[in-house]
C-alpha positions as CSV (number, residue, x, y, z in Angstrom):
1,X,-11.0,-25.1,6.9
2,X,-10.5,-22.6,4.2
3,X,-12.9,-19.2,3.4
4,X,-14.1,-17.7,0.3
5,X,-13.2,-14.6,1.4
6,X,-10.3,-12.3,2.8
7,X,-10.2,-12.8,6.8
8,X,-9.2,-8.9,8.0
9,X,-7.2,-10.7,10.8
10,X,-5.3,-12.9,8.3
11,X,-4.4,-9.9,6.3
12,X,-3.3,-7.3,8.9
13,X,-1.1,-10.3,10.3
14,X,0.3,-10.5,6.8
15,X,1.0,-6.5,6.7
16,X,2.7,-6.7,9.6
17,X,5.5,-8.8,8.7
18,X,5.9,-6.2,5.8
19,X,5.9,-3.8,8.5
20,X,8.4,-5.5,10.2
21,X,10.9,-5.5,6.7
22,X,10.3,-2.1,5.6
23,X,10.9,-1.0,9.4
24,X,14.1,-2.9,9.3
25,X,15.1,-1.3,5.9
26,X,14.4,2.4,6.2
27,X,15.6,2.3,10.0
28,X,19.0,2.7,8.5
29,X,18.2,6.1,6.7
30,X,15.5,7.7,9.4
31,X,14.2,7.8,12.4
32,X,11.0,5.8,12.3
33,X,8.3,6.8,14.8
34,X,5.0,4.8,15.6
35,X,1.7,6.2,15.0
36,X,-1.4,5.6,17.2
37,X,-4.3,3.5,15.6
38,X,-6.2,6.7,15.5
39,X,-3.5,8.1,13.1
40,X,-3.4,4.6,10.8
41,X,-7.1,5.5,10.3
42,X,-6.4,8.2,8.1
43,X,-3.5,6.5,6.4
44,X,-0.5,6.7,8.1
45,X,1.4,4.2,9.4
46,X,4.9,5.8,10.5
47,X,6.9,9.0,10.7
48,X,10.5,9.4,9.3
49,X,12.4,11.8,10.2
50,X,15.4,12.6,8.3
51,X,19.0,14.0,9.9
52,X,18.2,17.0,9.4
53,X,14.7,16.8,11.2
54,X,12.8,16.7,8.3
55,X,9.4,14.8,8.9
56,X,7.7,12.4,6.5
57,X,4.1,11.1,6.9
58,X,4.3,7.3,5.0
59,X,1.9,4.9,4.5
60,X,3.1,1.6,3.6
61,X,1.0,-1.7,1.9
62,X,2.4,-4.9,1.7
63,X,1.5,-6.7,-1.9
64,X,1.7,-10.4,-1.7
65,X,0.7,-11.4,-5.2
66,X,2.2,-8.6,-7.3
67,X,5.4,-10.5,-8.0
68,X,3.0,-13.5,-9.2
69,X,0.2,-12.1,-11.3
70,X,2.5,-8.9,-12.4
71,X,0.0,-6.0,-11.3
72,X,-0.2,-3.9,-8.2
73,X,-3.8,-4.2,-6.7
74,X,-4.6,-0.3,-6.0
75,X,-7.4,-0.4,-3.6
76,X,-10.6,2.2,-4.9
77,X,-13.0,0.8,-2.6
78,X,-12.6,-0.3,0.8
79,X,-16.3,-1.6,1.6
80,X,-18.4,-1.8,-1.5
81,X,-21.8,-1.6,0.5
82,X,-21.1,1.0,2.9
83,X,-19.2,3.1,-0.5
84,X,-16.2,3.4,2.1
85,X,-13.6,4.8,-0.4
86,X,-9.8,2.7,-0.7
87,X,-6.5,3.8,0.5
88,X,-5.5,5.0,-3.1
89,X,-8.3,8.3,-2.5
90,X,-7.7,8.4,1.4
91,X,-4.4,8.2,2.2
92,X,-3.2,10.7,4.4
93,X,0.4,10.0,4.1
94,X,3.1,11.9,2.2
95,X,4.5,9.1,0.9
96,X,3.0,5.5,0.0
97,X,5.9,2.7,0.1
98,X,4.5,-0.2,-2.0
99,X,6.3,-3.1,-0.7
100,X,6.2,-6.7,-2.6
101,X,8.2,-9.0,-0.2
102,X,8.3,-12.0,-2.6
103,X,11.9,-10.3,-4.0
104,X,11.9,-7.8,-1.8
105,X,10.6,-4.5,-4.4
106,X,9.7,-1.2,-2.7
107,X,8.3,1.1,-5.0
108,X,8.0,5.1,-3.1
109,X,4.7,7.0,-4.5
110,X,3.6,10.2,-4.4
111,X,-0.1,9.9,-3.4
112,X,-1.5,12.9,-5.5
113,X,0.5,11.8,-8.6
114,X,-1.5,8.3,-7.7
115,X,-5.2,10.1,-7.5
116,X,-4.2,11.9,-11.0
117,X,-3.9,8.2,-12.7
118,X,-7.0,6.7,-11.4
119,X,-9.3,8.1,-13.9
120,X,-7.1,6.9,-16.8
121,X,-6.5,3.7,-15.1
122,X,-10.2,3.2,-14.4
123,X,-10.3,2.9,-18.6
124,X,-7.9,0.4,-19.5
125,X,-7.3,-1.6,-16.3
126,X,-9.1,-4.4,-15.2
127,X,-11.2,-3.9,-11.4
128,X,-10.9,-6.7,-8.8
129,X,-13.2,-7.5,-6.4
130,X,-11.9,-9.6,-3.1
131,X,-14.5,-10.8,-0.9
132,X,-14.6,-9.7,2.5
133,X,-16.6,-11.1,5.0
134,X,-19.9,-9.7,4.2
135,X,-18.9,-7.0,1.5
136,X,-15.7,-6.8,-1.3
137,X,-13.1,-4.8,-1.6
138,X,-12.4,-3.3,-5.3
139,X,-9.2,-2.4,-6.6
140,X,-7.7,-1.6,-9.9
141,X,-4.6,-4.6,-11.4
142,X,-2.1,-1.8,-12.2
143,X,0.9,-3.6,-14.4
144,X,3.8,-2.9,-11.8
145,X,5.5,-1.2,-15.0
146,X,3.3,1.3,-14.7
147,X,3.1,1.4,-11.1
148,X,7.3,1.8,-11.6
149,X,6.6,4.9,-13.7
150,X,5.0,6.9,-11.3
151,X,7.2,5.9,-8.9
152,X,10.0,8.9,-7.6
153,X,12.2,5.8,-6.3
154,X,12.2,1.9,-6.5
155,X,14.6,-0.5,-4.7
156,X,15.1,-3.9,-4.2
157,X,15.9,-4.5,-0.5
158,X,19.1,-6.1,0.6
159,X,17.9,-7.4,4.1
């Protein structure tokens, strides 16, 4: 039996696999340390730390229709009824990795250089809702040529 909407369970199943890759990947440059659930609450999903002990906070998100429809989905509302803002205003991390596994892009974004676009983007791109179970979630389809531009570094990962 299929639903209308996005099951949460479904998806964060889906994000770990993509987890899983990206951990795989960036495991050969840095350290990569675990956050608590408490921590992924305010964006952050891991820790890398560099050679020389440098520490950065990422946040990563999985895309698994980018490669098909051609534009990033750039979450601006989490919960539409309860206002709850989307990871593209919350993030806490340093560093988003926006991950497409269909061929395997990683695009790195700074998260403040994200915010600044929004209120162009919210002009010219189209919004999405996805239906939740009980509320939507709204995001902006972001051609992933501009996503690319904003990007400080893009890679296609040789697993």
């Amino acid at each position: 039996m299929s639903t209308d909407y996005y099951d949460f369970d479904v998806q964060l199943k889906k994000g770990e696999k993509g987890e899983a890759v990206l951990d795989k990947f960036f495991s050969r440059h840095y350290s990569i340390q675990y956050v608590s659930q408490e921590v992924q609450r305010i964006g952050i999903d891991r820790i890398f730390i560099t050679k020389l002990n440098t520490y950065y906070t990422i946040e990563y998100k999985t895309d698994w229709t980018a490669r098909k429809t051609g534009n990033a989905f750039i979450e601006i509302m989490s919960v539409d009824k309860t206002k709850k803002y989307g990871w593209a205003y919350t993030s806490g991390a340093q560093i988003i990795v926006y991950f497409i596994p269909i061929n395997n892009d990683v695009y790195m974004l700074n998260p403040l250089k994200l915010k600044q676009k929004i209120p162009k983007w919210l002009d010219i791109y189209k919004k999405q809702e996805i239906p939740n179970n009980g509320y939507n979630t709204i995001g902006l389809l972001v051609p992933l040529s501009e996503i690319g531009k904003i990007s400080f570094y893009s890679t296609l990962l040789s697993i």
